[in-house]
N, C-alpha and C positions, 0 to 999 in steps of 0.2 A: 334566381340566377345569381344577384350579388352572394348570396349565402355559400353557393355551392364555386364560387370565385376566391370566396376566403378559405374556403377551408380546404382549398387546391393550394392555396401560395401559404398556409401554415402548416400544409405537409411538406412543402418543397423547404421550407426554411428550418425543418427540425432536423435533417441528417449534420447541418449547417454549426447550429445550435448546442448537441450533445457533444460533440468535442469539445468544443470552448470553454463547455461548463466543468464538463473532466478536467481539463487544463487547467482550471480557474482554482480548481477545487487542490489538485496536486499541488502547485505552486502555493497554496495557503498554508498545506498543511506541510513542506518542505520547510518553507518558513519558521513555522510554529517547532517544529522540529531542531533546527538549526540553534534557533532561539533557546529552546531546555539545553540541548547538548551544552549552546555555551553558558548557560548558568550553573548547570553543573561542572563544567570543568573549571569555571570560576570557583565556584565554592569548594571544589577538588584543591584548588592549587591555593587557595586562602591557608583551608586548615594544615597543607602539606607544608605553608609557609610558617604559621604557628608553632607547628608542632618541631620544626627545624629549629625557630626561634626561642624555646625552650631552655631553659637548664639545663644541664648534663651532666652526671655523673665522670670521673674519666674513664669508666667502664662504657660509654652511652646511655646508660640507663637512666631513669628517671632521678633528678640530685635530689630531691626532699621526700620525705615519709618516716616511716617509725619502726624498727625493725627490736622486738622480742628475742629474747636468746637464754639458754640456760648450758649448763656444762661441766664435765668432771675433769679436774687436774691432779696429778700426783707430784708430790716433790719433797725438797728438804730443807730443813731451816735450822740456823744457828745463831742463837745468841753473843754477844760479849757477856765474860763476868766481868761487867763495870756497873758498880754501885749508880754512875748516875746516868745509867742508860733506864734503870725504872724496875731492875730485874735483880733480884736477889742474890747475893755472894753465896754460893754454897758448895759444898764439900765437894771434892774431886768426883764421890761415888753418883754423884747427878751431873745427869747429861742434860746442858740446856741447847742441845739440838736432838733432831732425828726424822724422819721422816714420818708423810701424812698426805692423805687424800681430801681434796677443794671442791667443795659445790658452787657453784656461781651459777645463782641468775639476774639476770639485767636488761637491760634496753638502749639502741643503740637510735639517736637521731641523725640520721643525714642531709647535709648544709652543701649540696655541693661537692668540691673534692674534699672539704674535712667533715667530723661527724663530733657529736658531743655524745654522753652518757653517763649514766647511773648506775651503778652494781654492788649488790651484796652476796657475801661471800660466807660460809661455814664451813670450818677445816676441821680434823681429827687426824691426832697423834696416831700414827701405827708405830715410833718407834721410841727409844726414848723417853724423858720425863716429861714434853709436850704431849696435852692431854684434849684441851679445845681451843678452837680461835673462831672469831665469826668478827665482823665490821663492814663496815660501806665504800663505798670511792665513788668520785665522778672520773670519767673518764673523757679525754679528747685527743683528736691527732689526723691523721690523713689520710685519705683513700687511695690506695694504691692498686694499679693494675686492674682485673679482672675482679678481684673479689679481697685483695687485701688491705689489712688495715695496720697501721706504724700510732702505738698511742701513746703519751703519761696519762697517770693516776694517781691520786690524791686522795687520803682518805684518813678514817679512823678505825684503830684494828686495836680488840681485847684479846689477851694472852691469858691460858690458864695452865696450871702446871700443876702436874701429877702426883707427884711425893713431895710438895715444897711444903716445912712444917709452920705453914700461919695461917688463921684462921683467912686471913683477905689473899687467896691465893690468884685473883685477873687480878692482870698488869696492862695497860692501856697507855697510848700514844698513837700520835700521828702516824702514817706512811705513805707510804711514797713507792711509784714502780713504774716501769716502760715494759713495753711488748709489741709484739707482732701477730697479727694473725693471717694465717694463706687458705687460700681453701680452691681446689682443685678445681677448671673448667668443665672436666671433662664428665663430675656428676651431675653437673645442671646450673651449677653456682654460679652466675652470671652479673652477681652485682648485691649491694646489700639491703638493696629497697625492693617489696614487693616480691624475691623469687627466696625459696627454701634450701638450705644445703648446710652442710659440713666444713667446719676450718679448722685446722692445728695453729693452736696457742703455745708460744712462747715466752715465758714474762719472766723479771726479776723484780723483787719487794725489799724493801727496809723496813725494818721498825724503827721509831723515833729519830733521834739524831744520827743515821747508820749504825746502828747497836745491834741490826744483825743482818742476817745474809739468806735470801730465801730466792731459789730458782725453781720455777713451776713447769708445768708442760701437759699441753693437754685438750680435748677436743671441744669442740664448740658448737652445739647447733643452733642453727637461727631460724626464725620463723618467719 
């Protein structure tokens, strides 16, 4: 009789019983729930804080990394005939100017809104008694806009010449140049860290103490 007493009053207690436990179980896992959400949007709103607190380009873009570049310029150059610019006094029938195409390759480092770099350079006369030129520069200046760059450069550049009658015909000195470079939005160009694209070069060079005159122009691609 007690037997069949209990397991009257543990039928009557289990319709009682099975919600509470649902219930129990919902609100745990509501909890547990609530809990990830906000750890994730904790860690959501940390690295968005990071990533805001970051460097910046004034492009937006990332300000530091290493950007490769290589390029062809054409243009023209003119010497003085001054004995102490380093360049040989010669007869009127030589031209110590004329035109010539520039291979440049280099590497561009980004600091931010300015950039430093390195570049070497190999030219050839097409026109003229200038027959080869090649030298180095460092290069620095500032990041402008979307993709351009405002630089000087400093370097050392050898001069060889065509018909000049000495056995030692490079000439070598210092130089010195400023330029710009711009490169279009609209092909993908976005900045000069990390993305690929195209920019038009505009420079001007000197040799030695201003002993001569050379304006270049030309494209640029970066990697």
């Amino acid at each position: 009789m007690r037997k069949i007493i209990a397991v009257a009053a543990a039928a009557a207690a289990l319709p009682f019983a099975v919600p509470a436990f649902a219930q129990d179980t919902t609100t745990t896992g509501a909890g547990t729930m609530s809990t990830t959400s906000a750890d994730t949007s904790g860690t959501m709103s940390t690295t968005a804080a990071q990533d805001s607190e970051a460097p910046r380009s004034p492009d937006g873009s990332k300000a530091f990394g290493i950007e490769p570049y290589v390029g062809v310029l054409g243009g023209w150059e003119r010497f003085d005939r001054q004995q102490n610019a380093g360049i040989p006094i010669l007869p009127n029938k030589y031209r110590l100017d004329g035109a010539m195409v520039q291979g440049v390759v280099g590497v561009n480092v980004p600091l931010g809104p300015v950039f430093v770099g390195a570049e070497g350079n190999v030219a050839k006369g097409v026109s003229g008694d200038i027959d080869w030129e090649y030298g180095a520069a460092g290069r620095f200046g500032l990041r402008a806009g979307d993709s351009g760059l405002i630089y000087g450069k400093v370097g050392y550049q050898w001069v060889n010449f065509d018909k000049v009658p000495n056995a030692n015909r490079d000439y070598h000195a210092m130089t010195y140049g400023i330029g710009v470079e711009v490169g279009p939005k609209d092909i993908g160009l976005g900045g000069i860290t990390g993305r690929s694209g195209l920019r038009l070069r505009l420079e001007m060079n000197t040799f030695s103490d201003a002993k001569s005159f050379r304006p270049m122009a030309g494209v640029i691609a970066h990697f």
